[in-house]
Structure formats: C-alpha cells, structure tokens
PyMOL commands that place a pseudoatom at each C-alpha (Angstrom):
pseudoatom trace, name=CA, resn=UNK, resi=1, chain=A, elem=C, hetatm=0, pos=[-6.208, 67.115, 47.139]
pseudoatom trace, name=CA, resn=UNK, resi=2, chain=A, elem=C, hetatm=0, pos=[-6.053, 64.575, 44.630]
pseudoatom trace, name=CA, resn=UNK, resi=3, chain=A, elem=C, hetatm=0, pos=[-8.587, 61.601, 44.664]
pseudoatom trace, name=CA, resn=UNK, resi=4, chain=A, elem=C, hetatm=0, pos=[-7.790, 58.404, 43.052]
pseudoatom trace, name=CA, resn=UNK, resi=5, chain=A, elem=C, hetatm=0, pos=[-10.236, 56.790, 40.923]
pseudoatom trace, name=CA, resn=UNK, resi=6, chain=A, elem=C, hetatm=0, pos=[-10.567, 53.047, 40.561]
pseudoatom trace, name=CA, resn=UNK, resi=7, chain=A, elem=C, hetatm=0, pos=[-12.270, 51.498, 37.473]
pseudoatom trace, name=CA, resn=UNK, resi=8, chain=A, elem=C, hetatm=0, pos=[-14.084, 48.112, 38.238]
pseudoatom trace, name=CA, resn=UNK, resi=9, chain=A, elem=C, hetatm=0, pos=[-15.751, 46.101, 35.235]
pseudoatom trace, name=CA, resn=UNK, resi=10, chain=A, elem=C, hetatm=0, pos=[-17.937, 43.624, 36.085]
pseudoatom trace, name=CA, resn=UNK, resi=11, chain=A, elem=C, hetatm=0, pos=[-19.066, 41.347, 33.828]
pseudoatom trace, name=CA, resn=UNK, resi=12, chain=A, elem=C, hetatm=0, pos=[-22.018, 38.959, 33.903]
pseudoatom trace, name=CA, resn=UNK, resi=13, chain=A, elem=C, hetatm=0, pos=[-23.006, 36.334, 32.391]
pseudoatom trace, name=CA, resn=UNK, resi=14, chain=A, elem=C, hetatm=0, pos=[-26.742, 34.798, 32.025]
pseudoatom trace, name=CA, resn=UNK, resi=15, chain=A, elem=C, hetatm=0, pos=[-27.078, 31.535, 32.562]
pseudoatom trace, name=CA, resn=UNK, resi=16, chain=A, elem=C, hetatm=0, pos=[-30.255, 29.358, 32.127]
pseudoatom trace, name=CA, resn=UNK, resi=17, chain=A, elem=C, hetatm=0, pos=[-31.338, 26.557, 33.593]
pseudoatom trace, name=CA, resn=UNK, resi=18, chain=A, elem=C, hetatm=0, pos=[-34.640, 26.309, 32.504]
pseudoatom trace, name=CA, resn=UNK, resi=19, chain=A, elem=C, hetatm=0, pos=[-35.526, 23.671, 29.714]
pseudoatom trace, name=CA, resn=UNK, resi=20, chain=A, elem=C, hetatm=0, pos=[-38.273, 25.811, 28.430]
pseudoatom trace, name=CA, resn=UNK, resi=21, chain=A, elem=C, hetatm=0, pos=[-38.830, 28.556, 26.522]
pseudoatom trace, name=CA, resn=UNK, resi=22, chain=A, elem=C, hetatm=0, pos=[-38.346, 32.042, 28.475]
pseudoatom trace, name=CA, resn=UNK, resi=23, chain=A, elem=C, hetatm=0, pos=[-41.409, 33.189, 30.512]
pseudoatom trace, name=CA, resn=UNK, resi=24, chain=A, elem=C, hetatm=0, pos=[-43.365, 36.448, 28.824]
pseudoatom trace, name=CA, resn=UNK, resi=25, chain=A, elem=C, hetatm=0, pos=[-41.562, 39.597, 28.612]
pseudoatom trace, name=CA, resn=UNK, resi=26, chain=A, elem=C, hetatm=0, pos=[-38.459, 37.951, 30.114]
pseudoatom trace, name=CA, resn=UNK, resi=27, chain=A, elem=C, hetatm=0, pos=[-35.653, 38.518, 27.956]
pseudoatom trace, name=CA, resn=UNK, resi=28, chain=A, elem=C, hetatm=0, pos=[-34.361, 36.532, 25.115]
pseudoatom trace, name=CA, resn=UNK, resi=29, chain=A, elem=C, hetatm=0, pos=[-31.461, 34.355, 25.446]
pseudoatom trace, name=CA, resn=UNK, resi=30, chain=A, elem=C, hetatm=0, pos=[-28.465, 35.701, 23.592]
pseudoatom trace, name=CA, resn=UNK, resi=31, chain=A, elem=C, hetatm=0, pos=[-27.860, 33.885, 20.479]
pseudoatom trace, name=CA, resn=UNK, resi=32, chain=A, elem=C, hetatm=0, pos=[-24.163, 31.445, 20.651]
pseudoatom trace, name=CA, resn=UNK, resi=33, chain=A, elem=C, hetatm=0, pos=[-21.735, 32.342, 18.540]
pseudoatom trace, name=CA, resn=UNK, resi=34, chain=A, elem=C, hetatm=0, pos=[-20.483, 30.162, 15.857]
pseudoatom trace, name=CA, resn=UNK, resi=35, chain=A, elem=C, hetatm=0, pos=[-16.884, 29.796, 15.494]
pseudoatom trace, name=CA, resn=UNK, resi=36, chain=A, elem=C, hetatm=0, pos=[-16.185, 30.982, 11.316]
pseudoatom trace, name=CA, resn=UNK, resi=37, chain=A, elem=C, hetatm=0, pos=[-14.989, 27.702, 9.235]
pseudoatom trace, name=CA, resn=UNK, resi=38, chain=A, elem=C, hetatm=0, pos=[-11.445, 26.628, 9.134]
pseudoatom trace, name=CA, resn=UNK, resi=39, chain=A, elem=C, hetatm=0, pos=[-9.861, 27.325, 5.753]
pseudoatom trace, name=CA, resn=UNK, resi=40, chain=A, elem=C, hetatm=0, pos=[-8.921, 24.486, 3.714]
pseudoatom trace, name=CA, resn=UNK, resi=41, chain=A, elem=C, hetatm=0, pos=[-4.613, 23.643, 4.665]
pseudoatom trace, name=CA, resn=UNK, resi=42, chain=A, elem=C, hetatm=0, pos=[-3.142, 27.454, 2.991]
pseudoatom trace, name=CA, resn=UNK, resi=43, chain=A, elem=C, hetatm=0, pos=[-0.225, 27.158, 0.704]
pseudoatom trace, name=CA, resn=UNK, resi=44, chain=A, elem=C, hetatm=0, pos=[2.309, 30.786, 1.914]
pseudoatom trace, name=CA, resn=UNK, resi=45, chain=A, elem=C, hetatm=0, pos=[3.262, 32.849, -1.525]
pseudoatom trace, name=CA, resn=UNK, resi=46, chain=A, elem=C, hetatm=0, pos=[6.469, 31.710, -2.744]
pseudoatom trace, name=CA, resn=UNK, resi=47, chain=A, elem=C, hetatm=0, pos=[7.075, 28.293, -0.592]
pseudoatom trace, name=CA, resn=UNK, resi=48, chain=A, elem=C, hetatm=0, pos=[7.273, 26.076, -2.786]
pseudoatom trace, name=CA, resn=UNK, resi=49, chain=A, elem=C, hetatm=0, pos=[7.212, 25.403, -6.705]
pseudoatom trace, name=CA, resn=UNK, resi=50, chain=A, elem=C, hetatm=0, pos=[3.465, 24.796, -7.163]
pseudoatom trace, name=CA, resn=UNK, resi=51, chain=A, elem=C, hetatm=0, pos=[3.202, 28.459, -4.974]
pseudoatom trace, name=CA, resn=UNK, resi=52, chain=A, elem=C, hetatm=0, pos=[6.217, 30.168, -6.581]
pseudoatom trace, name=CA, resn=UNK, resi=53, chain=A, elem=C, hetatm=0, pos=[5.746, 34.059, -6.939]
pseudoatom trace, name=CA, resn=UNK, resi=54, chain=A, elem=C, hetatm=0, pos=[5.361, 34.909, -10.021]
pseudoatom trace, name=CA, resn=UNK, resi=55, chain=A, elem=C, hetatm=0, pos=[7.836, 37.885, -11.262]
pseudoatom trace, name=CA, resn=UNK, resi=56, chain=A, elem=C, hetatm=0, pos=[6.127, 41.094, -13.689]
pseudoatom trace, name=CA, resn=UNK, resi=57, chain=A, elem=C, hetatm=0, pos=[9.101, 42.239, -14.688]
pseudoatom trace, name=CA, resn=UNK, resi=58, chain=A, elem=C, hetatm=0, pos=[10.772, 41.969, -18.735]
pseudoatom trace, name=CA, resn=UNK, resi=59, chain=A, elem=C, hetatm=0, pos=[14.767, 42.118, -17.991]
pseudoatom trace, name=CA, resn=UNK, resi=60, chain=A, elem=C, hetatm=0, pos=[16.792, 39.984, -15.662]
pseudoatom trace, name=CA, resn=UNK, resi=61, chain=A, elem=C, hetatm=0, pos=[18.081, 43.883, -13.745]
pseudoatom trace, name=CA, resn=UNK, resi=62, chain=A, elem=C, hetatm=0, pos=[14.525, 45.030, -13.136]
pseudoatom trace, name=CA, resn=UNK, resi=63, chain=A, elem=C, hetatm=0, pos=[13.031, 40.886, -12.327]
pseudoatom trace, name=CA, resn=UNK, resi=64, chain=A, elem=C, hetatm=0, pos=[16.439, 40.729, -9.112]
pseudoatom trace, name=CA, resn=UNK, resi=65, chain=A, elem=C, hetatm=0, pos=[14.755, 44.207, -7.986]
pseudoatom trace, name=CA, resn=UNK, resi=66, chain=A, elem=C, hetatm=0, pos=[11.785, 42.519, -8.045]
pseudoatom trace, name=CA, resn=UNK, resi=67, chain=A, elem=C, hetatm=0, pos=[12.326, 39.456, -6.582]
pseudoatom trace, name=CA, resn=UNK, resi=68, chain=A, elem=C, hetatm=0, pos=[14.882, 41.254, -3.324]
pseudoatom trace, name=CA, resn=UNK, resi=69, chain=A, elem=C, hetatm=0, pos=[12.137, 44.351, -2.764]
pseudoatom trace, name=CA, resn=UNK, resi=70, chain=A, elem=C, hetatm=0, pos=[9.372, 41.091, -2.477]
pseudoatom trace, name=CA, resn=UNK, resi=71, chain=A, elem=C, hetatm=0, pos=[11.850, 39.357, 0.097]
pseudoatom trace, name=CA, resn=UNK, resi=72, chain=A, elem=C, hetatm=0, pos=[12.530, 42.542, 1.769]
pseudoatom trace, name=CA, resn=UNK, resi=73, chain=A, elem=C, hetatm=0, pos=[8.472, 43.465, 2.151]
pseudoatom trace, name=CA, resn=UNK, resi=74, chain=A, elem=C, hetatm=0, pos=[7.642, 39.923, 3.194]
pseudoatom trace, name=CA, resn=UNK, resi=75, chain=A, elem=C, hetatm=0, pos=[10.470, 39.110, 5.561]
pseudoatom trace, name=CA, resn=UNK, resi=76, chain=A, elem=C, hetatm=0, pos=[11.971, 42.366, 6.403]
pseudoatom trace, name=CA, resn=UNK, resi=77, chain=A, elem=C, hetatm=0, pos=[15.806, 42.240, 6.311]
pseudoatom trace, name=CA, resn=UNK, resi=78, chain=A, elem=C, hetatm=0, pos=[17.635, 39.682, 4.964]
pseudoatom trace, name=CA, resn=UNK, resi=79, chain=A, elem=C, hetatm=0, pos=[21.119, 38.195, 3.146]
pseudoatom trace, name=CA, resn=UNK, resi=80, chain=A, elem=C, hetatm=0, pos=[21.026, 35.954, 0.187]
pseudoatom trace, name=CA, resn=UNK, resi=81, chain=A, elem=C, hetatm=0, pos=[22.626, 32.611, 0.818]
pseudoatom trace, name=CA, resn=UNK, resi=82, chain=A, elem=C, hetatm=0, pos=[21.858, 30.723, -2.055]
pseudoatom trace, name=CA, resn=UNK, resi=83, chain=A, elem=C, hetatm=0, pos=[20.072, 31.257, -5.681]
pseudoatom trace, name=CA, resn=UNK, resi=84, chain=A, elem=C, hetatm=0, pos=[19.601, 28.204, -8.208]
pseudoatom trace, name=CA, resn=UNK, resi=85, chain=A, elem=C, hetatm=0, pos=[17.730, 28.010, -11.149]
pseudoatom trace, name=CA, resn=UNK, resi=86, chain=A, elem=C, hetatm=0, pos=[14.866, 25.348, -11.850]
pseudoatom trace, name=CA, resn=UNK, resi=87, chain=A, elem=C, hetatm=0, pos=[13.182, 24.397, -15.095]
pseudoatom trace, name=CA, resn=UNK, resi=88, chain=A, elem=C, hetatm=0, pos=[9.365, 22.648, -14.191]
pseudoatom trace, name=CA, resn=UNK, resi=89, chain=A, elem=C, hetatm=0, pos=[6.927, 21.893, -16.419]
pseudoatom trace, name=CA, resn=UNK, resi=90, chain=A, elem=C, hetatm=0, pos=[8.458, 24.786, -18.583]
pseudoatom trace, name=CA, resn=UNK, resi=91, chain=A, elem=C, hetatm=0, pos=[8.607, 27.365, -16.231]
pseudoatom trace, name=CA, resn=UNK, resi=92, chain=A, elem=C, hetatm=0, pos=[11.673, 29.031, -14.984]
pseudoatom trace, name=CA, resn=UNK, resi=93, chain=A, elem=C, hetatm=0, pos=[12.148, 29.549, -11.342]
pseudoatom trace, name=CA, resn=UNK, resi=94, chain=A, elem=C, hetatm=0, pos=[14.711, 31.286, -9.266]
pseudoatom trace, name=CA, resn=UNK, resi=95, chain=A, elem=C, hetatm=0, pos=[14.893, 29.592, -5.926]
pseudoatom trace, name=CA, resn=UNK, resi=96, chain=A, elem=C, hetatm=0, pos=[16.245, 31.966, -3.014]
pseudoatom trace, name=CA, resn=UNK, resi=97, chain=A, elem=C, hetatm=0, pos=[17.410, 31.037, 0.171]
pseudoatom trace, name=CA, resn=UNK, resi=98, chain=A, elem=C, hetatm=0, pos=[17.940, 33.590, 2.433]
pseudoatom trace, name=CA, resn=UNK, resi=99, chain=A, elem=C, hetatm=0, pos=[19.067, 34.143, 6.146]
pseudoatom trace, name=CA, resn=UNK, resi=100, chain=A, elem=C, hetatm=0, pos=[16.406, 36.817, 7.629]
pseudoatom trace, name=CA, resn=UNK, resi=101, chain=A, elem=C, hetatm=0, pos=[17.226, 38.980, 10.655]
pseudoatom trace, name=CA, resn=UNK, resi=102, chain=A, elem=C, hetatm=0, pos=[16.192, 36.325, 13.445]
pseudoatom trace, name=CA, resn=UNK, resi=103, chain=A, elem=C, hetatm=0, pos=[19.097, 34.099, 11.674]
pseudoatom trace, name=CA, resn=UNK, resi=104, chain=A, elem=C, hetatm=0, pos=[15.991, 31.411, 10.797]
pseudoatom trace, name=CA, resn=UNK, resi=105, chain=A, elem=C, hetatm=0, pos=[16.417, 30.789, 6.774]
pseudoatom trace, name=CA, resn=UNK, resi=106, chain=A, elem=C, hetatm=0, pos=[13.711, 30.538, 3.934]
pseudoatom trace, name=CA, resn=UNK, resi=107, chain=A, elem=C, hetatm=0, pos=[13.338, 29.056, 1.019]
pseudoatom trace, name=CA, resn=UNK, resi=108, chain=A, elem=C, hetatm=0, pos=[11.429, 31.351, -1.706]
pseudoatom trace, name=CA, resn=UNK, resi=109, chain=A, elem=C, hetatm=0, pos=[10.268, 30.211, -5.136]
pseudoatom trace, name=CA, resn=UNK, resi=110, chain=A, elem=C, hetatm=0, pos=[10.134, 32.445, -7.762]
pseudoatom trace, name=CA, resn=UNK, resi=111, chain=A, elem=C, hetatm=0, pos=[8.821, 31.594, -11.594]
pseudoatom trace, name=CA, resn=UNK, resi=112, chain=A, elem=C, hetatm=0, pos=[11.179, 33.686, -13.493]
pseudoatom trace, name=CA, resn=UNK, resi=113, chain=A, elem=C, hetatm=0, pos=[9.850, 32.579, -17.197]
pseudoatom trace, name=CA, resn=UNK, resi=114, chain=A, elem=C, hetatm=0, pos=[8.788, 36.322, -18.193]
pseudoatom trace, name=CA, resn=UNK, resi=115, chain=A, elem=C, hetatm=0, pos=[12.221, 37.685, -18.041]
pseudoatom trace, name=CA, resn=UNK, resi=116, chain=A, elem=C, hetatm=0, pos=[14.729, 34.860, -18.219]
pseudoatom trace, name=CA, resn=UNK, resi=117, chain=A, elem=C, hetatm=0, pos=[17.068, 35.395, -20.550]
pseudoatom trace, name=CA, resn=UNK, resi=118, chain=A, elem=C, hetatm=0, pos=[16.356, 38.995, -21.520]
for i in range(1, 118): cmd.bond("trace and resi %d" % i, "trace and resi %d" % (i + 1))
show_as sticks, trace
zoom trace
C-alpha cells in the first residue's frame, strides 16, 4: 500500500518587542538586510548614438555579419526594416531598425567608422 507524504514548511519569524538589548544567552537578533543601491539611469548597448555598438570588423561584408549576428544574439529573430547612415561628431553609424519576432520594432545604433568604406 502506498502512503502519501505531505511536505509542510513552516516558517517563523522573530519578532521583538522589547526596547532593550536581548537578555543573556538569549539569542541575537538577526541583522536587516539592506536593499543593494540603485544603479545610476543605464543606457542599453546600441540605443541610441551616444550608446551605439561599436563594430570590430575591417570590410563592409564581414562589419553586416557583424552587425545582423549582434541583432540576432541580442534580440533573437528578426527582419530588417530600415538601415540609414549617420555622420556625428565624425563617426559613422549604421542605424537599424528591425521588426523582432513579437512584431515590437527597435532601433539599433551602430558606429561603423572602422570599416566604412572598405
């Protein structure tokens, strides 16, 4: 015959209301834990200009590789919808929008100045 187990976790908490500090050999109050600092506002790889994802590659073949297997790691699946070129301060950036699998779009900057026009 088969017996059925049930598993019941109990768990309890200790709360004091004493002001003072804990009789002898009582045990010490746990110590609170303090929630870890909110990082400063985080810019996402690639969103805008200022963030744009800079491309290692030396021709404009291997930099498109690049630039789709970087999309395709980050977003999963996808479909190019628009490229344009920008020139800021210099630099040279592709700018990709793309439709991902959940149909949202995304913008992705890319600074392209390594292998533009190679």
């Amino acid at each position: 015959m088969r017996g059925t187990w049930a598993v019941i976790l109990i768990e309890v908490a200790a709360l004091s209301c004493a002001s003072g500090p804990p009789a002898p050999g009582a045990a010490a109050p746990l110590p609170t834990a303090t929630p870890a600092p909110t990082p400063a506002t985080q810019v996402e790889e690639g969103s805008s200009s200022q963030a744009a994802v800079l491309v290692e590659a030396t021709t404009e073949r291997a930099g498109i590789a690049w630039e789709n297997d970087w999309i395709y790691r980050h977003y999963g699946r996808f479909r190019k919808k628009n490229v344009a070129l920008a020139n800021q301060d210099g630099r040279k950036l592709d700018v990709i929008t793309v439709e991902l699998a959940d149909h949202s779009e995304k913008v992705v900057y890319f600074d392209i100045t390594n292998f533009f026009g190679k």
